[in-house]
C-alpha positions in Angstrom: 0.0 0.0 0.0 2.0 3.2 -1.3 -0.6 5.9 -1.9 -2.3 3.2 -4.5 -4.3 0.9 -2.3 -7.7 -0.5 -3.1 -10.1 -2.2 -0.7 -8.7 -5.5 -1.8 -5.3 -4.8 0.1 -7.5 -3.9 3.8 -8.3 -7.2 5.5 -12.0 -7.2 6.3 -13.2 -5.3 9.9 -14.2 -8.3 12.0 -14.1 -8.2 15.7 -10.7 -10.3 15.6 -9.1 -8.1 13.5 -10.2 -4.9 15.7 -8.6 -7.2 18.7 -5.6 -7.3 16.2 -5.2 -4.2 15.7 -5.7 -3.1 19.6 -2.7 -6.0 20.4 -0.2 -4.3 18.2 -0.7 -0.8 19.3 0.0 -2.5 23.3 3.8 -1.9 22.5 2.8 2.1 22.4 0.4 2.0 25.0 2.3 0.0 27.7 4.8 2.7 28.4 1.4 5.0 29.6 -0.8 2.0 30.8 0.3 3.4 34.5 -1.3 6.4 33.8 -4.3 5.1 32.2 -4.8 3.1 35.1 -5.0 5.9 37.2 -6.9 8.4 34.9 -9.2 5.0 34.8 -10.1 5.3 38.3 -9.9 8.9 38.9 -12.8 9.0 36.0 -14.9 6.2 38.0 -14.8 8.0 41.2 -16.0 11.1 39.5 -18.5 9.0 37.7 -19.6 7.6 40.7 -19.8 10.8 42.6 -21.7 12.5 39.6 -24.2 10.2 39.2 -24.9 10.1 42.7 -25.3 14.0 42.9 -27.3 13.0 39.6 -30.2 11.2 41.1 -30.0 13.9 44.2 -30.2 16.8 41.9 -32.7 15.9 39.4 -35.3 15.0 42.1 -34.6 17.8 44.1 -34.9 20.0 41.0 -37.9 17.9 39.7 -40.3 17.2 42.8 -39.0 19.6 45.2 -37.8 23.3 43.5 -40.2 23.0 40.6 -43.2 20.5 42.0 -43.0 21.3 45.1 -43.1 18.0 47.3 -41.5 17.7 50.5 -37.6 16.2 51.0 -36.3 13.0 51.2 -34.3 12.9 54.7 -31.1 12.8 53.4 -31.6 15.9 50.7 -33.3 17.8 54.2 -29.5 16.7 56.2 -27.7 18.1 52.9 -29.9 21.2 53.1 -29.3 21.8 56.8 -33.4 22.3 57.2 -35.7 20.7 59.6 -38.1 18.2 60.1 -41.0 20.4 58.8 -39.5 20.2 55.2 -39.5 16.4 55.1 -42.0 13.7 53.6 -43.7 12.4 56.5 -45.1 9.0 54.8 -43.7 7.9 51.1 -46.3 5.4 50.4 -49.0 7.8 51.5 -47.7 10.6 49.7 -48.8 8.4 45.8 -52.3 9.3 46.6 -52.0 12.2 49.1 -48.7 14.9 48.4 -47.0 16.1 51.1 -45.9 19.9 50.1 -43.4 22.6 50.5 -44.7 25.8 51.5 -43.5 29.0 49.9 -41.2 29.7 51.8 -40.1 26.4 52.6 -39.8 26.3 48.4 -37.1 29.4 48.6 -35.4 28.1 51.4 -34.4 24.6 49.2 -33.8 26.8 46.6 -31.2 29.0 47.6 -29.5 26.4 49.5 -29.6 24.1 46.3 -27.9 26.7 44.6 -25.7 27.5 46.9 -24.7 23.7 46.9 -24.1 23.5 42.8 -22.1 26.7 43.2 -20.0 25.1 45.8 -19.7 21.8 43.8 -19.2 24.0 40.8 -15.8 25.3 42.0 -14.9 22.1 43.0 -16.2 19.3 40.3 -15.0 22.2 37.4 -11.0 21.9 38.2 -11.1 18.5 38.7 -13.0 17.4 35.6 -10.8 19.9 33.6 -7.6 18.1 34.7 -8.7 15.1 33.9 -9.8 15.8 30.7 -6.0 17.3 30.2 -4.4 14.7 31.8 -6.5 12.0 29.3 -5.1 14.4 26.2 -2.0 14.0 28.0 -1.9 10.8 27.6 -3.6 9.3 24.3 -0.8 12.3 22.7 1.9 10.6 24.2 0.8 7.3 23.0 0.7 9.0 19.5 3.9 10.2 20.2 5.6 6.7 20.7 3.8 5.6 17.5 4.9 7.8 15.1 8.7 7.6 16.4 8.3 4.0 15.9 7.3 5.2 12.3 10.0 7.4 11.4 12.7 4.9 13.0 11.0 2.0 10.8 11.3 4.3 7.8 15.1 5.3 8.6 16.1 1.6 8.4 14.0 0.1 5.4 16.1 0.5 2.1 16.5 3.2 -0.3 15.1 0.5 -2.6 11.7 0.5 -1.2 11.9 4.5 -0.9 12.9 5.0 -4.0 9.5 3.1 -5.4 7.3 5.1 -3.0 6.7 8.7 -3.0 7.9 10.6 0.2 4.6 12.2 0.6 2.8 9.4 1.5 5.4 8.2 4.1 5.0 11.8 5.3 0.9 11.2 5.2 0.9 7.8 7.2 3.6 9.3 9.6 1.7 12.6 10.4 -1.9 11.6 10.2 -2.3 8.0 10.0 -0.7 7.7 13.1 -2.9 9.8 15.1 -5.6 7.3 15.0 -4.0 5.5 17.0 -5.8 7.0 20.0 -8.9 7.8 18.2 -9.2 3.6 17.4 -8.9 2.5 21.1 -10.9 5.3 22.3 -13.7 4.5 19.4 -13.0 0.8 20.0 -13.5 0.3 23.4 -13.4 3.9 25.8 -16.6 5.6 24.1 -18.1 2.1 23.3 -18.2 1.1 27.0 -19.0 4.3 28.2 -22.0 4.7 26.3 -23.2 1.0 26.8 -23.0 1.3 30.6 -25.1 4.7 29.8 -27.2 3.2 27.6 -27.6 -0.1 30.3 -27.8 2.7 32.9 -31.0 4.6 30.9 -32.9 1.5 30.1 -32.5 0.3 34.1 -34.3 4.1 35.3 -37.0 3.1 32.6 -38.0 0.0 34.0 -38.6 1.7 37.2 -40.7 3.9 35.2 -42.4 1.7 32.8 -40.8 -1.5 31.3 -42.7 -1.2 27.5 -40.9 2.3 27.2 -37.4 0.5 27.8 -38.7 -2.5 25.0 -39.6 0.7 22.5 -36.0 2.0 22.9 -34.6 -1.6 22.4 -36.8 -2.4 19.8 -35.7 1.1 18.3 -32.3 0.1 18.4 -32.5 -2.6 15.3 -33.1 -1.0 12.3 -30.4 1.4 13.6 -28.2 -1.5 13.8 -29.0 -2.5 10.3 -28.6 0.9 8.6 -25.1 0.9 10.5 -24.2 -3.0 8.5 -25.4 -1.9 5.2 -23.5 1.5 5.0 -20.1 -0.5 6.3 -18.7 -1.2 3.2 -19.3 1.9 1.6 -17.9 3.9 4.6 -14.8 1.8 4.2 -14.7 2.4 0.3 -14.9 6.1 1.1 -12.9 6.1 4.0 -9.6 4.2 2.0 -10.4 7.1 -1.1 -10.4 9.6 1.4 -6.8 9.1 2.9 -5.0 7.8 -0.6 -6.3 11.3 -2.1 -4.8 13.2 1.0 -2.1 10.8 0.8 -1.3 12.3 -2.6 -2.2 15.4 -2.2 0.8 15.9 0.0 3.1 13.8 -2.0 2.0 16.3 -4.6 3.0 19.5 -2.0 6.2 17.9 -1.1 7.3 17.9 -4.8 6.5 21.3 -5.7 8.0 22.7 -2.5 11.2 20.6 -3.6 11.2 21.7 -7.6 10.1 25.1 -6.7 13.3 27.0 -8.5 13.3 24.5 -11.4 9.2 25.5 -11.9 10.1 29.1 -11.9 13.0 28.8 -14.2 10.7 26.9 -16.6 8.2 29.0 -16.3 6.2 25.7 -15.2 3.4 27.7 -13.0 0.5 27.1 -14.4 1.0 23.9 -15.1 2.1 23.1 -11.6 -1.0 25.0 -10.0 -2.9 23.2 -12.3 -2.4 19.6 -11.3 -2.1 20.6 -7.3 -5.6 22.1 -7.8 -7.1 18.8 -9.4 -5.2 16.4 -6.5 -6.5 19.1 -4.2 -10.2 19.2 -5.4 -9.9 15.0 -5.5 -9.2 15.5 -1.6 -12.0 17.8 -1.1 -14.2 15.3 -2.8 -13.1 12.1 -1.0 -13.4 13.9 2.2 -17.0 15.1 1.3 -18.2 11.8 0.2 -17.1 10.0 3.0 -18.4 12.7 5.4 -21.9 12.9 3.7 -22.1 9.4 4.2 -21.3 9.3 7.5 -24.2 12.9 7.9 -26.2 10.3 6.5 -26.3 7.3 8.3 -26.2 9.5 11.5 -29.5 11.2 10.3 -31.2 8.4 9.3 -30.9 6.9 12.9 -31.3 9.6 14.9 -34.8 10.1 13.0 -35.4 7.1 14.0 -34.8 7.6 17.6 -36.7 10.7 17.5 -39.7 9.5 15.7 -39.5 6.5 18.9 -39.2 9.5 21.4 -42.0 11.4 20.3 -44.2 8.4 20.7 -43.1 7.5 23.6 -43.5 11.4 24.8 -47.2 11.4 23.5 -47.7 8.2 25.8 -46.3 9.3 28.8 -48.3 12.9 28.6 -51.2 11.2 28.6 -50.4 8.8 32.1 -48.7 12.4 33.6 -52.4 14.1 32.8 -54.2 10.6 34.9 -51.4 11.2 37.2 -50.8 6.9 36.7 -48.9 5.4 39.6 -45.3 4.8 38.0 -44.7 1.2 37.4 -43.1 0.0 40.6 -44.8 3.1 41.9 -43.7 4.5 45.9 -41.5 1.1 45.7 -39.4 3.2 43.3 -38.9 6.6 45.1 -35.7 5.3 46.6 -34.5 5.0 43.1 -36.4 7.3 40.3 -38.0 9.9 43.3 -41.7 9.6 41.5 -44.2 7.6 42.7 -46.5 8.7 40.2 -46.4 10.2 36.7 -45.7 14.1 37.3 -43.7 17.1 35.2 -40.7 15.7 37.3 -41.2 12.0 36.0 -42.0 13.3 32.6 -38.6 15.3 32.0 -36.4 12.5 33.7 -38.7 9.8 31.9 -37.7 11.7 28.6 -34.1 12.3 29.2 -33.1 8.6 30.4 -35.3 7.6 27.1 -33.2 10.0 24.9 -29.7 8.8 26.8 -30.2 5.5 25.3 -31.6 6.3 21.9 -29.2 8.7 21.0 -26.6 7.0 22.6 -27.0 4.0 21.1 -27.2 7.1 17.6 -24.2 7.9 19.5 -22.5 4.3 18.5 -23.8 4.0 15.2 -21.7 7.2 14.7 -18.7 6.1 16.3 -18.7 2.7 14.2 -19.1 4.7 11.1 -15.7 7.1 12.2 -14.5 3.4 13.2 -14.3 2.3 9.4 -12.0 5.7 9.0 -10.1 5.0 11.6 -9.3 1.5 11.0 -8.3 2.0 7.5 -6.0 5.0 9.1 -4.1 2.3 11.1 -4.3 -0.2 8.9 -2.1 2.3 6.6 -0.1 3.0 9.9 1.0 -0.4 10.7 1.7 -1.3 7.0 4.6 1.0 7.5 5.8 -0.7 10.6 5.0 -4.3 9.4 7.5 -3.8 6.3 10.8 -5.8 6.5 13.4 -4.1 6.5 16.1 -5.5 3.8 19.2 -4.4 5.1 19.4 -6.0 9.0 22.6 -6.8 11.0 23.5 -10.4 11.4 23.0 -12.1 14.7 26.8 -12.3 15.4 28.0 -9.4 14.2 31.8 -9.3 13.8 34.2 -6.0 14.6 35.0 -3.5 12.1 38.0 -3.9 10.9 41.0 -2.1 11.7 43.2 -0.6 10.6 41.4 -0.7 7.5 43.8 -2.4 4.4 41.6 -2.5 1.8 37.9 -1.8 0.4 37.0 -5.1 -2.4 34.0 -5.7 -4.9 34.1 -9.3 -5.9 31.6 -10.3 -8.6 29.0 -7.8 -7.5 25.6 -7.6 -9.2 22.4 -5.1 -8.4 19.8 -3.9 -9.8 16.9 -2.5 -8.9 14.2 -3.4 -11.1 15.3 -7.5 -12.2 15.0 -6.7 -16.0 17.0 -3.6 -15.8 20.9 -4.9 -14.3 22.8 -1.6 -13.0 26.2 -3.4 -11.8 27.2 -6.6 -13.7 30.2 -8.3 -12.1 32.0 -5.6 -10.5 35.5 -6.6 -9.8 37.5 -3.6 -7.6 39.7 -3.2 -4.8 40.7 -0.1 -3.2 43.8 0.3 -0.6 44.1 2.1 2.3 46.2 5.5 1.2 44.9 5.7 -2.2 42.0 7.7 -3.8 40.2 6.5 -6.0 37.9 8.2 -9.1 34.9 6.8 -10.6 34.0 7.8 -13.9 31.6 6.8 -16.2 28.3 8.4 -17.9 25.1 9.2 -16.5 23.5 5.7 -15.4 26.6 3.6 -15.4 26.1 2.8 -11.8 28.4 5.0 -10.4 26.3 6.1 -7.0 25.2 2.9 -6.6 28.6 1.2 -6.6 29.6 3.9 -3.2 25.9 3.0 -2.4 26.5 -0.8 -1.9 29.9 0.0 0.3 27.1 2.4 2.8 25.3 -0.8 3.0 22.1 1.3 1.5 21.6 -1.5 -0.3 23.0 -5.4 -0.4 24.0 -7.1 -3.8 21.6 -9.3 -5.5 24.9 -11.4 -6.2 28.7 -11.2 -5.1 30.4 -9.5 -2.0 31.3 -6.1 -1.2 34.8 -6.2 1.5 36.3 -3.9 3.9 39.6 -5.6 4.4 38.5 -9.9 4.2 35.2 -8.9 6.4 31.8 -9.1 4.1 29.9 -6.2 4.8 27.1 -8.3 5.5 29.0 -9.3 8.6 29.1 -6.6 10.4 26.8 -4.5 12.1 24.9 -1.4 9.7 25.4 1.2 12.6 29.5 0.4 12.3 29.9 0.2 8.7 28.1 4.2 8.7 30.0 5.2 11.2 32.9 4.3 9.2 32.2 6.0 6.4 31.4 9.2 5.5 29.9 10.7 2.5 30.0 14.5 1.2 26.8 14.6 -1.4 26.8 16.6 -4.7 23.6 18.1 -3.4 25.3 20.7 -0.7 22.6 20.6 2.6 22.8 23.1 5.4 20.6 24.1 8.0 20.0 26.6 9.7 22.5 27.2 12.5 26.3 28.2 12.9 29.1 27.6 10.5 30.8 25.5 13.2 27.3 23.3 14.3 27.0 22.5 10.4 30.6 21.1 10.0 30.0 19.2 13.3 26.3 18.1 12.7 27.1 14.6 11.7 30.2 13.8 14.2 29.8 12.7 18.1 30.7 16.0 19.8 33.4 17.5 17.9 35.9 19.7 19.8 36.4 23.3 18.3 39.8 22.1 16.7 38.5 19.7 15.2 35.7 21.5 12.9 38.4 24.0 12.5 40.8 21.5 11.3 38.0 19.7 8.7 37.3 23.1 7.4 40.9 23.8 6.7 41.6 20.2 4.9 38.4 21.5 2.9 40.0 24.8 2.2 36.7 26.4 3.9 39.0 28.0 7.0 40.1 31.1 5.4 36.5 32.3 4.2 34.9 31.3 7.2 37.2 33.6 9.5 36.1 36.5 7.3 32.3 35.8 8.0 30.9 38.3 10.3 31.0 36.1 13.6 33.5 33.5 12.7 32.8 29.8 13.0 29.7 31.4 15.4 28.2 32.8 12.2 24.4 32.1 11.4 23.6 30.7 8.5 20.5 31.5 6.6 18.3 28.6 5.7 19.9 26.0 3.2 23.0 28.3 3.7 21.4 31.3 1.6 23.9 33.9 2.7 27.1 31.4 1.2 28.1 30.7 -2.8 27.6 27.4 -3.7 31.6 27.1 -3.7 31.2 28.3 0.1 28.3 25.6 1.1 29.8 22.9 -1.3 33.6 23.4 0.5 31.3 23.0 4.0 29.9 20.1 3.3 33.2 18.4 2.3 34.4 20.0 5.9 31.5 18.1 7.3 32.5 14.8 6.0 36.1 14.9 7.3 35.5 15.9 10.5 34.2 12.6 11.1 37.8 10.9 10.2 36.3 8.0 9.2 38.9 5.0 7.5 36.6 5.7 4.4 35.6 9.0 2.8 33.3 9.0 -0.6 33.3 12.3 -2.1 30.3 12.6 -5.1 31.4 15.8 -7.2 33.2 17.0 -4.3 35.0 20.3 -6.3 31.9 21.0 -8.7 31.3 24.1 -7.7 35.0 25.2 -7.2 37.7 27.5 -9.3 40.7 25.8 -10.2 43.0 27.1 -7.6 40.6 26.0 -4.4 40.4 22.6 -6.1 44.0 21.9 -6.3 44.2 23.2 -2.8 41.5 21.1 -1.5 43.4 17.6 -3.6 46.2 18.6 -1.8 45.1 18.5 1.3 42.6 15.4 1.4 46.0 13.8 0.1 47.7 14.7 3.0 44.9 14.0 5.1 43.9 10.1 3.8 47.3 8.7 3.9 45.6 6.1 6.5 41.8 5.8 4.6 40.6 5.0 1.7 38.8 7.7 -0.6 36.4 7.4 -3.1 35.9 10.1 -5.7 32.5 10.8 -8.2 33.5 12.8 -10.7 33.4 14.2 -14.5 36.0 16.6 -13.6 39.3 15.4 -15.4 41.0 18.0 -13.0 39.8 16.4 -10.4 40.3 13.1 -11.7 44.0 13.2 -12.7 44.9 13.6 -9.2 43.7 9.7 -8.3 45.8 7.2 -7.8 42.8 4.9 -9.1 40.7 5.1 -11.7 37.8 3.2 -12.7 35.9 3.7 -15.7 32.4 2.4 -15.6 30.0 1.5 -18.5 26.8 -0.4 -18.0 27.7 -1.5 -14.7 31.0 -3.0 -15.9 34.4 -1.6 -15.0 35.3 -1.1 -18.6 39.1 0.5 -17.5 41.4 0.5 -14.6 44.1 2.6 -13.8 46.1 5.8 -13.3 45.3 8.5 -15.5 48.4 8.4 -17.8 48.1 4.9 -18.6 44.8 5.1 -19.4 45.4 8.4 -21.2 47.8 6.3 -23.4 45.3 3.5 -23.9 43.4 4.5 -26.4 40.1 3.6 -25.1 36.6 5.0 -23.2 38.1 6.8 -20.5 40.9 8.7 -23.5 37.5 9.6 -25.4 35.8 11.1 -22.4 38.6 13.1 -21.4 38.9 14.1 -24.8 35.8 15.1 -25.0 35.8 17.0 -21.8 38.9 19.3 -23.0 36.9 19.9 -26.0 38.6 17.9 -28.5 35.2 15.7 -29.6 36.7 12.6 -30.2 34.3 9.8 -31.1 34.8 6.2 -30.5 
């Protein structure tokens, strides 16, 4: 799945997959599942504590502040009032009501208030850091996830990033991941909550009148059946949805990366152009699946509103024949109604709407289910990938002191029917640099390539000293080699933090001694602040000679046995790039260096070089014997003074 899925690649939503799915994300959960715990039984207490102010409240407010009957003992002890304000007989009062007078009425009204002020100031804070301290949480189980993602990432192979687009990685990384708390919260938080409310509603109804409580159940299956027929649909939807956004940044990422090459082609309008169609696919994706979801969510809460009205009507007419309630005083302990009253009528109506419209409540959350699932399906597929390069389970040493780098018989290629290296035979000694030439797609990179271990060969063996690469340990062979890229990268920061980015806390002297190997010393001491300096993003305030002789200082501060250069004096005049051969000369007597070049300035200098062609090393040698030779590598340098020799 790479931005091109269909529904064919998602395994079907079952309740074992969903159990699936919750097991794997228990690696990013466990490291919070103290806190959960706790935030688990803080909630419960509160919920405990609420409902019991609950049933207090709403038949104080009911019966007492807006009916008018007398209190229950313990609402009069809360209160602080006296005997006169109490129900003298319960089972008398369901044919003859005991009432407050007015005065009595104001009295548990002021001190009511005066209560939910007081439990106000103290229920707000509380439920407020709770509600923080759960966003706390599920964030920094999203925060485990997508570190896991962008380490998985780091280690698979170039060759499964270079057949992906980087906007989709980006996609799955940034917003796939965050349903990873939205999942296990739809999954099984809300779910439970609003069964034990809806469990909780239906139990108050029965105490009221059991056929009311069958309605709502009843009520409850054709809303289960509209939620199974829209499923597949809302999974269709959901998987266009994220592939469209899914592009739609791929499509971002790759403008904001060609931006100068648009403007110098004056490729504008032809760029807004396709980011507006990949935009307005997005916008349609996302309305699609959204409308469905309005949908379904409408069509079942009309059905639980058609339901309450009924019910409504029916209950109107027992509150006008003031009808005993079903279990009738029996209940007051529970409900507070004995008999059918406004009181019984609002609380009747809002336990009926807390389970209809909770149970609309989980239709909804399994139709944002089907989003969310596909969102971690897309997730996980990331982390489930293999990685192809992986160290051995007895990793040997690196070797030292490095002798020698070898390619025996080495084949690769990325695609099977399109060979880039065909039996590559080299070997490289320590105190020697050596230049490889060749035209554009000879395999050039990816010879230096297979030496980083970016990628293993389909056949043969690449060597450092008799060790295969494949030996030893991917964190050891990278941290002994370095590589200064054609493509010059600086960040923003100081000159001397971008020398030292990639070495393990460089002393002063030593980014001062890299920069003066790369001949980057004298120009950098004549920046405003020194080595202190701040660079402008990318290094905007520096040539391209300036950020290209940084880079190359960036390398060799690492002192790494092995040093691959790619076009490492491109962007230099001749004078800094016999200055800078010189001194990497002087500075690799004990490591082997690798140059990529068309440069024949740059080349002559090698002790080495190779000529590639089709993957093959075609000639080997200095560059006056193979000047003399009479074969490719005298034609390209021929060609590259001007003289337009054709083989």
């Amino acid at each position: 799945m790479r931005g091109t899925e269909t529904l064919a690649d998602l395994p079907p939503i079952r309740a074992r997959r969903i159990l699936q799915l919750a097991l794997k994300c228990w690696p990013f959960i466990r490291p919070m599942f103290k806190h959960l715990l706790l935030l688990l039984g803080n909630a419960a207490l509160v919920s405990l504590a609420l409902l019991a102010l609950g049933l207090l409240g709403t038949d104080l407010f009911n019966n007492k502040i807006l009916v008018g009957d007398k209190l229950q003992p313990l609402q009069a002890q809360l209160l602080f009032v006296d005997e006169s304000f109490v129900l003298g007989d319960i089972a008398d009062n369901v044919n003859e009501r005991e009432v407050l007078t007015e005065s009595q009425r104001k009295t548990v009204r002021t001190r009511a208030m005066i209560w939910a002020a007081g439990l106000l100031v103290v229920v707000a804070p509380l439920v407020g850091g709770l509600v923080y301290y759960n966003i706390w949480i599920w964030q920094m189980i999203n925060q485990n996830l997508r570190v896991a993602m962008i380490a998985k990432a780091e280690h698979l192979s170039l060759k499964y990033h270079s057949q992906s687009r980087v906007g989709d990685a980006i996609f799955r990384i940034y917003q796939d991941s965050a349903t990873i708390t939205s999942l296990v919260q739809e999954t099984f938080v809300g779910p439970a909550a609003a069964l034990y409310n809806i469990v909780l509603a239906l139990a108050f109804l029965c105490f009221f009148e059991p056929r009311i409580a069958l309605a709502a159940v009843f009520a409850m299956v054709p809303m289960i059946l509209a939620a199974a027929w829209a499923t597949r649909l809302l999974r269709e939807r959901a998987l266009a949805n994220r592939v469209a956004f899914s592009n739609l940044t791929s499509r971002l990422q790759e403008i904001m990366i060609a931006l100068r090459v648009v403007k110098a082609n004056k490729g504008e309008g032809r760029v807004l152009e396709r980011f507006d169609k990949d935009s307005h696919r997005a916008l349609d994706a996302a309305f699609s699946l959204r409308m469905t979801i309005a949908v379904l969510e409408v069509a079942v809460t009309a059905i639980a509103a058609l339901v309450t009205i009924g019910a409504e009507y029916v209950i109107v007419y027992w509150v006008l024949g003031e009808r005993e309630t079903f279990l009738g005083a029996a209940a007051v302990t529970v409900i507070g109604f004995a008999v059918w009253n406004l009181g019984a009528f609002e609380d009747a109506r809002e336990r009926l709407g807390g389970a209809l419209f909770g149970a609309t409540g989980l239709v909804g959350a399994w139709a944002r289910l089907q989003d969310l699932f596909i969102g971690l399906e897309r997730a996980f597929y990331l982390l489930d990938l293999e990685a192809d390069i992986v160290d051995p389970d007895h990793p040997a040493p690196f070797p030292e002191p490095l002798e020698s780098v070898t390619w025996q018989n080495v084949h690769f290629a990325y695609d099977p029917a399109l060979p880039v290296l065909q039996g590559v035979d080299l070997v490289a000694r320590s105190g020697t640099i050596t230049a490889i030439v060749g035209g554009s797609g000879a395999g050039k990179s990816t010879l230096v390539s297979l030496l980083l271990r970016l990628y293993d060969p389909d056949r043969g063996r690449v060597l450092i000293n008799d060790t295969d690469l494949r030996r030893l340990r991917v964190d050891d062979i990278r941290e002994g080699v370095a590589i200064a890229l054609q493509r010059n990268v600086l960040f923003a920061g100081t000159v001397a933090d971008n020398i030292g980015y990639a070495a393990r806390r460089p002393k002063r002297a030593d980014i001062e001694a890299a920069a003066r190997v790369a001949s980057a010393d004298g120009f950098i001491r004549e920046l405003a602040n020194g080595y202190d300096t701040e660079l402008g993003e990318r290094g905007g305030k520096l040539s391209s000679g300036q950020r290209q002789r940084l880079s190359l200082a960036r390398a060799i501060v690492r002192n790494t046995p092995i040093l691959i250069l790619d076009e490492p004096t491109a962007a230099l005049d001749a004078e800094t790039e016999v200055e800078v051969m010189r001194n990497l000369r002087g500075w690799g007597r004990d490591k082997v260096v690798f140059l990529i070049t068309h440069r024949v300035s740059t080349i002559r200098n090698a002790d080495q070089i190779v000529f590639l062609e089709q993957g093959r090393p075609v000639e080997v040698g200095d560059h006056e014997s193979l000047r003399l030779a009479d074969g490719r590598y005298r034609s390209f340098v021929d060609a590259a003074v001007g003289e337009s020799i054709r083989v």
